[in-house]
N, C-alpha and C positions, 0 to 999 in steps of 0.2 A: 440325373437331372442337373442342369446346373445352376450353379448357385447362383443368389439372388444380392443383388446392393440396389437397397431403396434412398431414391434421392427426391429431396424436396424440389419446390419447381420455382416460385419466386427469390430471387436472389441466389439461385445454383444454377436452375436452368435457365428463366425469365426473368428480365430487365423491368421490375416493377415499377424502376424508379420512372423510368420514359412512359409507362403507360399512363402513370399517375399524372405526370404534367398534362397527359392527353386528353384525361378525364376532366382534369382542372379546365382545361380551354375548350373542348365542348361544354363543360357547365355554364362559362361565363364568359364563353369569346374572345380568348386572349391567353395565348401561351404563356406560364409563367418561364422571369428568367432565374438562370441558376443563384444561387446564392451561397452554397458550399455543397464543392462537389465531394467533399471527405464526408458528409451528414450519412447517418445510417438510416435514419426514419426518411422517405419524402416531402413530410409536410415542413422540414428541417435544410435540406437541399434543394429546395424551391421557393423561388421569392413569393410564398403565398401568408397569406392572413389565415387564423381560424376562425371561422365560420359556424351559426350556427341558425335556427330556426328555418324559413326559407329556405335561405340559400345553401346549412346544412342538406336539407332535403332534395334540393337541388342540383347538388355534388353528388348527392349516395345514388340519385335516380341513375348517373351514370357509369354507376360501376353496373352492369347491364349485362344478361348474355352477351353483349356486340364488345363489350369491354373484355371477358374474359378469355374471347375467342380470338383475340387480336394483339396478347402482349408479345413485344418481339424476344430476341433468342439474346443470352447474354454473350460478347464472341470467345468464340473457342469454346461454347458448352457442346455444343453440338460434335467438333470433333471428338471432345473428351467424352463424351458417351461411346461416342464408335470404337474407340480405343478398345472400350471395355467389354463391349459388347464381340470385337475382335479377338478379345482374352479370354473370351467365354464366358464370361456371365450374363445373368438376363436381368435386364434395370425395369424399374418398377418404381413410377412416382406415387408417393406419397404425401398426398397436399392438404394443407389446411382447412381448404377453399369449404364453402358452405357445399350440401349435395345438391343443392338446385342448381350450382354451377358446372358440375360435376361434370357433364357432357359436352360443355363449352370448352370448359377446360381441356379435357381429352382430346376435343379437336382441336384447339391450338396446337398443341403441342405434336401431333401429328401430320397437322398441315408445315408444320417447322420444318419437317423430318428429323424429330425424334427416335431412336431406333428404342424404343418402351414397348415391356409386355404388359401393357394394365396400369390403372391408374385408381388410388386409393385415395375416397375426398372422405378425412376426417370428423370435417368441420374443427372450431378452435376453443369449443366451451368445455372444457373438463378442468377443474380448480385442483391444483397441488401436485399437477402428475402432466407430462405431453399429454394435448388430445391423439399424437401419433402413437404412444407407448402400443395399445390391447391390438391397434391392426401390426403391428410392428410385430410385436408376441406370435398372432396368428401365419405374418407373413414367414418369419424365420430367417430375414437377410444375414449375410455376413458381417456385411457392413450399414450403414445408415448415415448419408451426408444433409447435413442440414444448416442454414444459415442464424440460427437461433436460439440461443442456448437452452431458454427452458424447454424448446422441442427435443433435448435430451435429455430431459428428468424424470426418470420411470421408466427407462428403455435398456432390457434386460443387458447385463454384462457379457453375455455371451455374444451380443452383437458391439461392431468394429463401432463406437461413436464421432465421425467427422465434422468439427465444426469448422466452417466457413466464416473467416473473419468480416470479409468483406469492409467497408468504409468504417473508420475507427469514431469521429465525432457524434456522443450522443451514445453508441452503441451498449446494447444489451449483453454483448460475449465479453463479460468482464467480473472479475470477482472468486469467490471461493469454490464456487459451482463447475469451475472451467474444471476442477481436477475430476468430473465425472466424464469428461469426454475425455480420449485416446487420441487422436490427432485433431492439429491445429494447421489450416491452409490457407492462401489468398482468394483462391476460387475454384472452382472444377477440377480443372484443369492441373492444378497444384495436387490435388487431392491423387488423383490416376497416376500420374507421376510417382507419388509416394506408394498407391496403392499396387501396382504392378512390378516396382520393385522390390515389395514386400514379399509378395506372393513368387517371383519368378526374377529374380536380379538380371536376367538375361535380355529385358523388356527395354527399349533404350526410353530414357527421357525425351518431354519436349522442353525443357527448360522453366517449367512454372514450379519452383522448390517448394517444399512445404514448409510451413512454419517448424512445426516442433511432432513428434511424432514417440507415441510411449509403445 
């Protein structure tokens, strides 16, 4: 059987950031503009106000099946799956996303052309622990790339933990908790790189280095 590396899907695979502004300009008819594009959160990298009552309601309306079936590919994710999938193993998202998206979800990401066997929607409410840890348990990957840090708190030792720096302002992957994860990368891409020479030094890079790697 081959082994299995479960990867998250917004901010590894998917471009949340672009979707969110989309969401934002269907709610209220007007694209916002950028405002820092190093922000980690979107409501932070888009010139937006918070919002709430209404027009709260009015923003959440649109995170929608049509929303989750439509976020675009971050670049170079898509290579960097292939990569892996051409090294033999079989990828397997693991996503946050609520279950009622769950189906939305899967076809995005396979109307992308994702090379994925399966896709694992967690939801995100478990207190003290990733809601990804007990499918993570059950899945048994090698490895585990996630853009989040607490999505690696509770996620057993025997699996590889990558976390995805991604945009530094604002960001959550900082602090004492980084020494539960094993590697540190810019994006996918960084990740496969690290990961393939790990496993097979014979594997050439494409140039995306990884931060730091234990």
């Amino acid at each position: 059987m081959k082994p299995t590396i479960a990867l998250d899907a917004d901010g590894v695979l998917l471009d949340y950031h672009h979707a969110y502004a989309g969401a934002w300009e269907r709610a209220f008819g007007h694209r916002p503009a950028l405002r820092d594009a190093e922000a980690y959160w979107p409501m932070d990298r888009w010139d937006v106000q918070r919002v709430s009552g209404d027009a709260l309601e009015q923003l959440r309306a649109c995170f929608d099946e049509s929303f989750w079936r439509t976020i675009p590919a971050l670049p170079g994710a898509l290579a960097a799956c292939q990569r892996l999938v051409d090294a033999g193993f079989r990828l397997v998202c693991v996503s946050a996303v609520d279950a009622k998206f769950a189906a939305a979800r899967e076809q995005n990401l396979a109307a992308l052309g994702f090379p994925l066997d399966g896709l694992v929607a967690t939801g995100n409410v478990v207190a003290g622990v990733s809601p990804k840890a007990a499918a993570l348990v059950r899945l048994g990957p090698v490895a585990f790339v996630d853009d989040y840090l607490p999505y690696h708190l509770g996620v057993p030792g025997s699996i590889h933990k990558a976390l995805i720096l991604r945009e530094p302002n604002g960001s959550p992957n900082a602090g004492p908790e980084l020494a539960a994860v094993d590697s540190l990368h810019p994006n996918l891409a960084g990740f496969v790189d690290s990961w393939l020479q790990r496993v097979s030094p014979s594997f050439p890079s494409c140039g995306a280095s990884h931060v730091r790697a234990r």
